[in-house]
C-alpha positions as CSV (number, residue, x, y, z in Angstrom):
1,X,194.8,43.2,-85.4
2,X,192.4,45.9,-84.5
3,X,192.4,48.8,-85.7
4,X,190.5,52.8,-84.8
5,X,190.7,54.7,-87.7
6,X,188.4,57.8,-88.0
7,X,185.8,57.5,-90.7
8,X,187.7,61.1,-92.0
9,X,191.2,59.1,-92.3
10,X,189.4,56.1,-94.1
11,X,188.8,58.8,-96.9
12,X,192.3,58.7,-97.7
13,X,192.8,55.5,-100.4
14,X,196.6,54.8,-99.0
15,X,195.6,54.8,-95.4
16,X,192.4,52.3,-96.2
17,X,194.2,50.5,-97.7
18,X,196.8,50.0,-94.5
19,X,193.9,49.4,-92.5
20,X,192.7,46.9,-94.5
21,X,196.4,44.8,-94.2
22,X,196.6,45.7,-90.6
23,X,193.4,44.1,-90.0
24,X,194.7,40.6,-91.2
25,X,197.9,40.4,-89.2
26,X,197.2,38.0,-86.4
27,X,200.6,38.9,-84.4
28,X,201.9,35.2,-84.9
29,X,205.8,36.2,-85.7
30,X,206.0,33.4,-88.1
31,X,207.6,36.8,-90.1
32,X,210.5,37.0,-87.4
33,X,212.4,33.8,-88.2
34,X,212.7,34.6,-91.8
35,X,213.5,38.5,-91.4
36,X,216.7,39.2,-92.4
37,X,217.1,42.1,-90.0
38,X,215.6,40.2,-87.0
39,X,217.9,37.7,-88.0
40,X,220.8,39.3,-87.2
41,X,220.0,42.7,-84.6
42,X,217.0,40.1,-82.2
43,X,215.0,43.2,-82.0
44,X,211.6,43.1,-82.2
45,X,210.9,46.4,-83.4
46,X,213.5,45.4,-86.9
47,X,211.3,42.3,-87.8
48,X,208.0,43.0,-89.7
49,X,205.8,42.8,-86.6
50,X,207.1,45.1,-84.7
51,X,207.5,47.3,-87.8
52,X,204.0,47.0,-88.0
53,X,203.2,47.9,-84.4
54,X,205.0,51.5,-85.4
55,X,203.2,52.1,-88.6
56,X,199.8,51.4,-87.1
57,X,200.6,53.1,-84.2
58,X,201.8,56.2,-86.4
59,X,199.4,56.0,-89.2
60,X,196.3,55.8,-86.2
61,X,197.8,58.5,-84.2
62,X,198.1,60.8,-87.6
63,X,201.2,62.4,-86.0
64,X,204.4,62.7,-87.4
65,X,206.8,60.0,-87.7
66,X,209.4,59.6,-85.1
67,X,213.1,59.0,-84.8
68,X,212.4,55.6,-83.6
69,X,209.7,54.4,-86.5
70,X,212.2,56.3,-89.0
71,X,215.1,54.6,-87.8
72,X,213.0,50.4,-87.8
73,X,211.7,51.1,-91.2
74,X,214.8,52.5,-92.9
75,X,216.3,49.2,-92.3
76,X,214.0,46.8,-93.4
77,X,215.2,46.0,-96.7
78,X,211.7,45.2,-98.7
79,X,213.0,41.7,-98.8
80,X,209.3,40.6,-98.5
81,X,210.6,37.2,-97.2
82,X,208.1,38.0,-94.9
83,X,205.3,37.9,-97.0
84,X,206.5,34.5,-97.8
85,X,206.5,33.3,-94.4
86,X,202.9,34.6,-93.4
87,X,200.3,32.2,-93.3
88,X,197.4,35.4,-92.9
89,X,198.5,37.2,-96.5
90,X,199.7,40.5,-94.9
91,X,200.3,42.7,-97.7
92,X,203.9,43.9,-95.7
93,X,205.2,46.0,-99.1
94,X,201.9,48.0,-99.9
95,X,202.2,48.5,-95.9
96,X,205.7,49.5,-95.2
97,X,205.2,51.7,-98.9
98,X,202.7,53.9,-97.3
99,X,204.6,54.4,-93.8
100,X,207.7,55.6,-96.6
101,X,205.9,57.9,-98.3
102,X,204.4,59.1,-95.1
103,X,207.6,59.3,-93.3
104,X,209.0,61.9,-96.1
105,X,205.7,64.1,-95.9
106,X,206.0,64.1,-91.4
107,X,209.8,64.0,-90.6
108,X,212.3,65.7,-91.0
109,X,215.3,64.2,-91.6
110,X,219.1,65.8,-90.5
111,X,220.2,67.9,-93.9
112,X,223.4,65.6,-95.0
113,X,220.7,62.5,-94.8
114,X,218.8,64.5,-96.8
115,X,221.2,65.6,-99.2
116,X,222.1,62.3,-100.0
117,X,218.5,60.9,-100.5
118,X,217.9,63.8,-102.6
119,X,221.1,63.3,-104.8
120,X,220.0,59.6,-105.2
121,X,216.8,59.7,-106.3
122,X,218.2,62.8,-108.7
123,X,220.8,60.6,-109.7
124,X,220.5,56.9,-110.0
125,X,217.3,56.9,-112.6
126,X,219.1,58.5,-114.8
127,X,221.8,56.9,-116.6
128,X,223.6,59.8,-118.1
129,X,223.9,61.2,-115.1
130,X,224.6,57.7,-113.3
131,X,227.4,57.3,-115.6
132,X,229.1,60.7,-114.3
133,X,228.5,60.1,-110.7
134,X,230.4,56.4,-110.9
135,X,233.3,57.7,-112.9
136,X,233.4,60.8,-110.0
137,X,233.2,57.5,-107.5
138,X,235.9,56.2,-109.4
139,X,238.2,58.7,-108.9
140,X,237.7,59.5,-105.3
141,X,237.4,55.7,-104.9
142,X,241.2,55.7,-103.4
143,X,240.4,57.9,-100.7
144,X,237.6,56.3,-99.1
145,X,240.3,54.4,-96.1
146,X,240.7,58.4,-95.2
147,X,237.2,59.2,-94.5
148,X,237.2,59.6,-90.9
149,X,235.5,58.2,-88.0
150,X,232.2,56.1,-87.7
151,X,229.3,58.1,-88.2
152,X,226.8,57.0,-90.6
153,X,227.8,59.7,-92.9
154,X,231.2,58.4,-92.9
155,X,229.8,54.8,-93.6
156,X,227.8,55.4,-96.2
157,X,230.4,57.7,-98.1
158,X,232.7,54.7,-97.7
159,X,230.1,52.2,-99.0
160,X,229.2,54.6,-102.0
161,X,232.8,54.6,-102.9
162,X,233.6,51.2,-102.3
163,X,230.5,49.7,-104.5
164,X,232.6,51.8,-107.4
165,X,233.1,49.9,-109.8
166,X,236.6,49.6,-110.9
167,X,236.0,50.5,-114.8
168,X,232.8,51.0,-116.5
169,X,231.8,48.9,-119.7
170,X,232.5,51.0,-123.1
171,X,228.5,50.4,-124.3
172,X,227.2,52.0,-121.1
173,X,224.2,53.6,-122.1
174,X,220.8,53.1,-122.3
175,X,219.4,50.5,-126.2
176,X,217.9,53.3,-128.1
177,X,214.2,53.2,-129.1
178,X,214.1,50.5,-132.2
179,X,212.9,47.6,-132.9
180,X,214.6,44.3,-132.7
181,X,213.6,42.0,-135.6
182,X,212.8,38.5,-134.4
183,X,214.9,36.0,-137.0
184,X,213.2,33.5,-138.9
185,X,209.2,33.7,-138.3
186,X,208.0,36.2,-135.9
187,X,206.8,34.0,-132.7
188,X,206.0,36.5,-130.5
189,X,206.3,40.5,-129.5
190,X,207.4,42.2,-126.4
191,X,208.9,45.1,-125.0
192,X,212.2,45.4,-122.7
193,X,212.3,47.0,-119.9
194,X,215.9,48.7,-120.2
195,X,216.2,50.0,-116.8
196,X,218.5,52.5,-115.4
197,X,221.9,51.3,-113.1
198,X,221.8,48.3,-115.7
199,X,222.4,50.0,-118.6
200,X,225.5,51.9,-117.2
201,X,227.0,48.9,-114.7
202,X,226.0,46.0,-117.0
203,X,224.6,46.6,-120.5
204,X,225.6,43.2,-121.5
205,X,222.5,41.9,-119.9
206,X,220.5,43.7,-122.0
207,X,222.2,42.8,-125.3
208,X,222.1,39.3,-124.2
209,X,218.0,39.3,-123.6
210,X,217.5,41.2,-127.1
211,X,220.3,38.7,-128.5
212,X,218.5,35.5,-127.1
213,X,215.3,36.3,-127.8
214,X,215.7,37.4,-131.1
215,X,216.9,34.1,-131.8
216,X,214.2,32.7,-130.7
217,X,212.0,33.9,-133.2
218,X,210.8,37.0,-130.4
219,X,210.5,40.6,-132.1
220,X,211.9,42.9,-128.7
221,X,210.9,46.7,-128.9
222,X,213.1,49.3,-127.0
223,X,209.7,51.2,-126.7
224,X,209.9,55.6,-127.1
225,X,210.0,57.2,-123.5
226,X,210.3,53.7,-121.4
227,X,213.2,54.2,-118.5
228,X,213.1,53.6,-114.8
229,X,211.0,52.2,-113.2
230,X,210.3,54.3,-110.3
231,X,211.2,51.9,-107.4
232,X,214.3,53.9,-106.8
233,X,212.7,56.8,-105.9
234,X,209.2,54.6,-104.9
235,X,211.6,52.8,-101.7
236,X,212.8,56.2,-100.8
237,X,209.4,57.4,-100.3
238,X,209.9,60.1,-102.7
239,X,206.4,59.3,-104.3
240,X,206.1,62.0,-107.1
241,X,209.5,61.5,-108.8
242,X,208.5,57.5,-109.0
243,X,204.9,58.1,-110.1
244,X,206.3,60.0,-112.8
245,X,208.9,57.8,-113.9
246,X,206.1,54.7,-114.0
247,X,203.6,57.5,-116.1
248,X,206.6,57.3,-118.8
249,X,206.7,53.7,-118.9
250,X,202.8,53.2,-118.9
251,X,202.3,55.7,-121.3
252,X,205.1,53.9,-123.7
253,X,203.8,50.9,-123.9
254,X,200.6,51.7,-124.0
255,X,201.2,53.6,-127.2
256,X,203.1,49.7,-128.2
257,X,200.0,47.9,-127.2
258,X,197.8,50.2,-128.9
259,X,199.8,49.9,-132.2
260,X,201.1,46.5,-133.3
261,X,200.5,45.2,-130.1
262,X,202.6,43.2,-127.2
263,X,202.4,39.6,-126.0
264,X,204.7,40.6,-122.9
265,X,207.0,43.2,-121.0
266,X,209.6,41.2,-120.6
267,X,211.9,42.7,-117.4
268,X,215.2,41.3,-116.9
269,X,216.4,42.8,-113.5
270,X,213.5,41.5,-110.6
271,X,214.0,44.2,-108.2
272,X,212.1,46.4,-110.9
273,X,209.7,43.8,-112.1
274,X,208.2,43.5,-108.5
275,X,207.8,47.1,-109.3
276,X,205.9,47.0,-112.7
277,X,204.0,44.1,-111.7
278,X,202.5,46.2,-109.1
279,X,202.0,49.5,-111.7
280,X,198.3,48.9,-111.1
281,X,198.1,48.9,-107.5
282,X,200.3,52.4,-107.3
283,X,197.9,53.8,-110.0
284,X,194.9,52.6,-108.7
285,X,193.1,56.1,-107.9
286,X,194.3,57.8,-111.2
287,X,193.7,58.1,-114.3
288,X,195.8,55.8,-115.4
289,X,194.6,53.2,-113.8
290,X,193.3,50.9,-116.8
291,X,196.3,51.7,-118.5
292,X,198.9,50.6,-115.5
293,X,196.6,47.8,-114.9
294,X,196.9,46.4,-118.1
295,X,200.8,47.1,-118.0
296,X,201.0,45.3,-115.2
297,X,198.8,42.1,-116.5
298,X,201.3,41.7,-119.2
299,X,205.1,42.3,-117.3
300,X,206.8,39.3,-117.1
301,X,210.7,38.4,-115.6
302,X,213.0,37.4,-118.7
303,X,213.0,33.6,-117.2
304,X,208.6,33.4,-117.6
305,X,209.1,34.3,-121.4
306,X,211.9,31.9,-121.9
307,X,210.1,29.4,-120.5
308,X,206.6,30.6,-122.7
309,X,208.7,30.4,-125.7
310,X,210.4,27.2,-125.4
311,X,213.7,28.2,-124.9
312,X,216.5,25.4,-125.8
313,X,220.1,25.6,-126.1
314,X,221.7,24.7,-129.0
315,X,225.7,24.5,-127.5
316,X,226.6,20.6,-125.6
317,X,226.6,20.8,-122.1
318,X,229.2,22.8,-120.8
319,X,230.1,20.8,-117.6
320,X,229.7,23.6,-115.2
321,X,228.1,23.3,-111.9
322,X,225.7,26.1,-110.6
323,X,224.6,27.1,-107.3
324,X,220.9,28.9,-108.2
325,X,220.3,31.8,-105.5
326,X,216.9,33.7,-106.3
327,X,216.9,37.6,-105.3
328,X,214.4,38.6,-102.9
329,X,212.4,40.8,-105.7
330,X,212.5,37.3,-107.9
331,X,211.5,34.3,-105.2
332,X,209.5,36.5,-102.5
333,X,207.7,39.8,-104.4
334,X,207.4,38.0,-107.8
335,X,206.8,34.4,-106.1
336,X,209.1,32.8,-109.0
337,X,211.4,30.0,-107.7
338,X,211.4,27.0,-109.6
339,X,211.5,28.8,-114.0
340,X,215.4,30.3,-113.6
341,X,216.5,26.4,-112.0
342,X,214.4,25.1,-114.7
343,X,215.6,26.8,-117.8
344,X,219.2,26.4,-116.0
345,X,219.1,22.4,-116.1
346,X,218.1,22.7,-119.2
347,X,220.7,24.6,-120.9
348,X,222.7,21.8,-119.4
349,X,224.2,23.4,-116.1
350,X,224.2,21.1,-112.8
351,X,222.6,22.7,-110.2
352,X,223.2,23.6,-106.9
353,X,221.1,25.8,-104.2
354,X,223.6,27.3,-100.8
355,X,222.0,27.5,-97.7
356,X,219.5,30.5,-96.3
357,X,218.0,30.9,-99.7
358,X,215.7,33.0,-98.2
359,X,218.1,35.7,-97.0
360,X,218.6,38.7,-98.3
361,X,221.9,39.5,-99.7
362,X,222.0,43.3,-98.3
363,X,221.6,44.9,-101.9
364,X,218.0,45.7,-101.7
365,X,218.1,49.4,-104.1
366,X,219.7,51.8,-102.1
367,X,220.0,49.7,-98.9
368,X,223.5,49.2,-99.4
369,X,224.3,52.7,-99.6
370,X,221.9,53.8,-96.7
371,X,222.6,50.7,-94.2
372,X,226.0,49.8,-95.3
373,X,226.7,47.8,-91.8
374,X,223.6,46.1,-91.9
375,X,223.8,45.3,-95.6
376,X,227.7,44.1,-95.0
377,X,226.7,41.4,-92.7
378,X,224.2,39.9,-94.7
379,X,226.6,40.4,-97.9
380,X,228.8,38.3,-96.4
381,X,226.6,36.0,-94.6
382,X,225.8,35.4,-98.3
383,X,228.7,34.9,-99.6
384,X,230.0,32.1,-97.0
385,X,227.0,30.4,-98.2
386,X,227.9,31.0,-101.8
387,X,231.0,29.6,-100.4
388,X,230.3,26.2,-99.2
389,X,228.7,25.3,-102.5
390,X,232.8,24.7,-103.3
391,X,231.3,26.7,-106.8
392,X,233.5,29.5,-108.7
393,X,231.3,31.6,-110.0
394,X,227.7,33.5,-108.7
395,X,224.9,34.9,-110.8
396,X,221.8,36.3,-110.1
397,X,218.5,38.0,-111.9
398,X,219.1,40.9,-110.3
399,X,221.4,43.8,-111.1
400,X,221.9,44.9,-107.1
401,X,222.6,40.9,-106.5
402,X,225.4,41.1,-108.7
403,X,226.8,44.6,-107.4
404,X,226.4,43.8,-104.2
405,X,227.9,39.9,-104.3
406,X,230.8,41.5,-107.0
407,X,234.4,40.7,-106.7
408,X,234.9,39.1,-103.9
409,X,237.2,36.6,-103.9
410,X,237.8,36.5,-107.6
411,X,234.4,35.5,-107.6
412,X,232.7,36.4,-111.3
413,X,229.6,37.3,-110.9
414,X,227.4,36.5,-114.0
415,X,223.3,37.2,-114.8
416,X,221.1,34.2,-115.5
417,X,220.1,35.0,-119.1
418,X,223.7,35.6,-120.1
419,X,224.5,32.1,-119.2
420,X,221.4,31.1,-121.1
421,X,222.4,33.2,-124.3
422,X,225.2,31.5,-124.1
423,X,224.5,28.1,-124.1
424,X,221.9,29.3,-127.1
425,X,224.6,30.4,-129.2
426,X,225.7,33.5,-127.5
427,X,229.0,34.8,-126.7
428,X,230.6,33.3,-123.2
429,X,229.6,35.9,-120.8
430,X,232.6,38.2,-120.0
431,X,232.4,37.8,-116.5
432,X,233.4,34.1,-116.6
433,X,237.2,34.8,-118.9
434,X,239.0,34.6,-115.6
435,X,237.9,31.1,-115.6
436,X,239.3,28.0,-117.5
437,X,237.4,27.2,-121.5
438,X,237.7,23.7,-120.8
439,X,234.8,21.6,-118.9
440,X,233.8,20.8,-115.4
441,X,234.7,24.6,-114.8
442,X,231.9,25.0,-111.5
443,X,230.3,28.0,-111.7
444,X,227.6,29.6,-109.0
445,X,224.3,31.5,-110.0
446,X,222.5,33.6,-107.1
C-alpha cells in the first residue's frame, strides 16, 4: 500500500511505525474470511482492510477522527485472527493500537459513552474496586428487563448487568506479595502475573497455577507492586493509565530479576499475556525500554512453563472428553495452538476441537460491554459450536472466554490449568460439581 506521509509526521515514533505496516498490506482480503466482524455484518469497512483504508486515511490526513472510523474500529474486537490469515505480516494490533489512542486524543465522544469508558478503565484494573462495582451489578442485576428501549446505552447497561455474576467467590482478592516455596528441590523460579477481573471473578485459577507449580518443584513469586496489565485501559485507547499500570509491573519484576533472579513470567489469562509479551514494543521510545524488553523476553502463558517443566499428572485417567477451543489472545496474538492440547492429552483427557476455531467468542476485554449485539452473536455462534461437540463442560485460558461462554445451558465452564492441577493431585475444579464423580463424564475446554 502506498503511503504520503510528511517527513514532519514521520518524526512521530507511533505514526512511523503505522506507515511502516501500512506499507506491507497488499489489499489481498485474505483478512476478510477470517474476520469475525466481516463474518457476520459483510461490510467492508468492519473487516481489517477496510479498517485499514480509515486509519491510513485518517492518520495521512492528520485530521480528527470521524464518526464513521470511530464507529469500524470500536468493533473490531483485536481478535488478530487476521494477523493469522495474512500472508504479507501486517502488524493489524500495533496498527489498530495507534488509530485507538489517536481516536481518544481527535474525537470526541457523546458524554454517557464517555462516562462509561471512563468508569471502566477507573474500575476494572482495580480489584478492590472491581469487587464493589459487581456486588452493585449484583443487586441491580434484577432490573436490567426494565431498562428501556434499544439505544446503545440501554444495551450496554443491560449487558453490564447481565455478565453479573450471580455470587462472588469468598477469596476474591488479589495473592499478596510472598513467595511460594517450590516442594522438594527448587527446579525453577518465576513470577505470576495475578491480574485484575481474575482475582475477583475467579481466584481459583490463580491458586491452582501457584498450587501446580509448586508441586512441580517451581518456586512462584507474587512479586511487590505487579497488577494489571494495562490492556484494559491499552484497548480503550486510554494510553497513560495503561503505560502506567505496565511501568508497575516492569519495575516489579525487574527488582525480581535483579535479586534472585527469574527463569519466567508465567501469565495464566492470554488476553494479558499478548499484552506483556508486547511490553517492549509499547516501551520502545522510553526509558524503560531495556527493562520492558527484557520483561517481555521472559513472559510466558502458564501452558509454555508446564510444558518447560515437564508437567505429568499423577491421578488415572479420568475418562472425560474435551473439546479444546484456544482464545484469540492464546492461538492468534501469542501464536500458541498445539501446548494447552498437548498437556491436555497428557493429563489423560480425550480431546476434541468444535468448529470455527478461529472465531472469536465476543469477550474480547470490554467488547462485551461496549458491543453487546455484536459480541451476542458470536457468543452464541460459539456456543452452538461448543454444542455439537455433544461435550458438558467448556474451558478456556482466558478469563473473558469463561465470562463470556458462562452459564449457559448448565454449561460449567472450567480454566485449563485447573483441570491440569487436578489431574496432578489438585482439588476437582469447582466448576465441574454439577457434574457426575464417576468416569466417561465429557467435559469441553475452549
Amino acid at each position: 500500500m502506498q503511503t504520503s506521509f510528511s517527513p514532519e509526521q514521520l518524526k512521530d515514533p507511533d505514526t512511523r511505525e503505522s506507515n511502516a505496516i501500512l506499507r506491507t498490506c497488499v489489499h489481498c482480503g485474505f483478512c476478510t474470511a477470517t474476520c469475525p466482524t466481516f463474518v457476520l455484518l459483510g461490510d467492508e469497512l468492519d473487516s481489517p482492510r477496510g479498517r485499514i483504508y480509515l486509519i491510513k486515511d485518517m492518520l495521512e490526513g492528520g485530521k480528527p477522527a470521524t464518526p464513521q472510523v470511530v464507529q469500524h474500529v470500536d468493533r473490531c474486537l483485536s481478535c488478530l485472527s487476521c494477523m493469522t490469515t495474512c500472508p504479507s505480516g501486517v502488524h493489524y494490533m500495533h496498527l489498530v493500537d495507534h488509530a485507538r489512542a489517536y481516536i481518544e486524543q481527535t474525537y470526541t465522544r457523546p458524554w454517557p459513552e464517555r462516562m462509561l469508558r471512563r468508569a471502566l478503565g477507573m474500575l476494572l484494573p482495580y480489584p478492590g474496586r472491581f469487587r464493589l462495582a459487581l456486588r452493585a451489578a449484583m443487586l441491580a442485576r434484577p432490573l436490567r428487563g426494565l431498562l428501556p428501549g434499544e439505544s446503545m446505552l440501554a444495551q450496554r447497561l443491560r449487558a453490564m448487568l447481565s455478565l453479573a455474576p450471580a455470587a462472588l467467590p469468598d477469596a476474591g482478592h488479589p495473592p499478596a506479595p510472598k513467595v511460594h516455596r517450590a516442594e522438594g528441590t527448587r527446579r525453577g523460579r518465576v513470577a505470576l502475573l495475578t491480574g485484575c477481573a481474575q482475582t475477583v471473578l475467579a481466584p481459583s485459577i490463580n491458586e491452582a497455577t501457584i498450587r501446580l507449580l509448586t508441586r512441580m518443584g517451581v518456586e512462584v513469586v507474587v512479586a511487590e507492586g505487579q497488577g494489571c496489565c494495562g490492556a484494559l485501559n491499552h484497548h480503550m485507547g486510554q494510553h497513560d493509565p495503561a503505560m502506567a499500570l505496565a511501568g508497575a509491573n516492569i519495575d516489579a519484576w525487574t527488582r525480581e530479576m535483579a535479586g534472585e533472579g527469574l527463569d519466567a513470567i508465567v501469565v495464566n489469562a492470554s488476553g494479558c499475556g499478548t499484552t506483556v509479551k508486547d511490553y517492549g514494543f509499547m516501551f520502545r521510545e522510553t526509558p524503560r525500554a531495556a527493562q520492558a524488553a527484557a520483561v517481555a523476553g521472559l513472559a510466558r502463558d502458564v501452558s509454555e512453563v508446564l510444558l518447560q517443566f515437564g508437567y505429568e499428572p499423577t491421578r488415572e485417567a479420568p475418562g472425560i472428553t474435551v473439546a479444546y477451543h484456544a482464545a484469540c489472545s492464546l492461538q492468534h496474538g501469542q501464536k500458541i495452538t498445539g501446548v494447552p492440547k498437548q498437556l491436555l492429552a497428557r493429563a489423560g483427557f480425550t480431546l476434541r476441537e468444535p468448529a470455527e476455531t478461529h472465531l472469536c467468542c465476543g469477550s474480547a476485554g470490554t467488547y462485551n460491554l461496549m458491543q453487546p449485539a455484536i459480541a451476542g452473536q458470536l457468543r452464541e455462534r460459539k456456543l452452538e459450536n461448543l454444542r455439537r461437540t455433544g461435550a458438558s463442560v467448556v474451558a478456556s485460558g482466558n478469563i473473558g472466554c469463561l465470562t463470556q461462554l458462562g452459564g449457559a445451558d448448565g454449561m460449567p465452564v472450567v480454566h485449563t490449568v485447573e483441570l491440569l492441577d487436578w489431574m496432578a493431585g489438585g482439588p476437582r475444579p469447582k466448576a465441574l460439581s454439577m457434574l457426575p464423580e464417576q468416569k466417561n463424564v465429557q467435559t469441553v475446554v475452549t
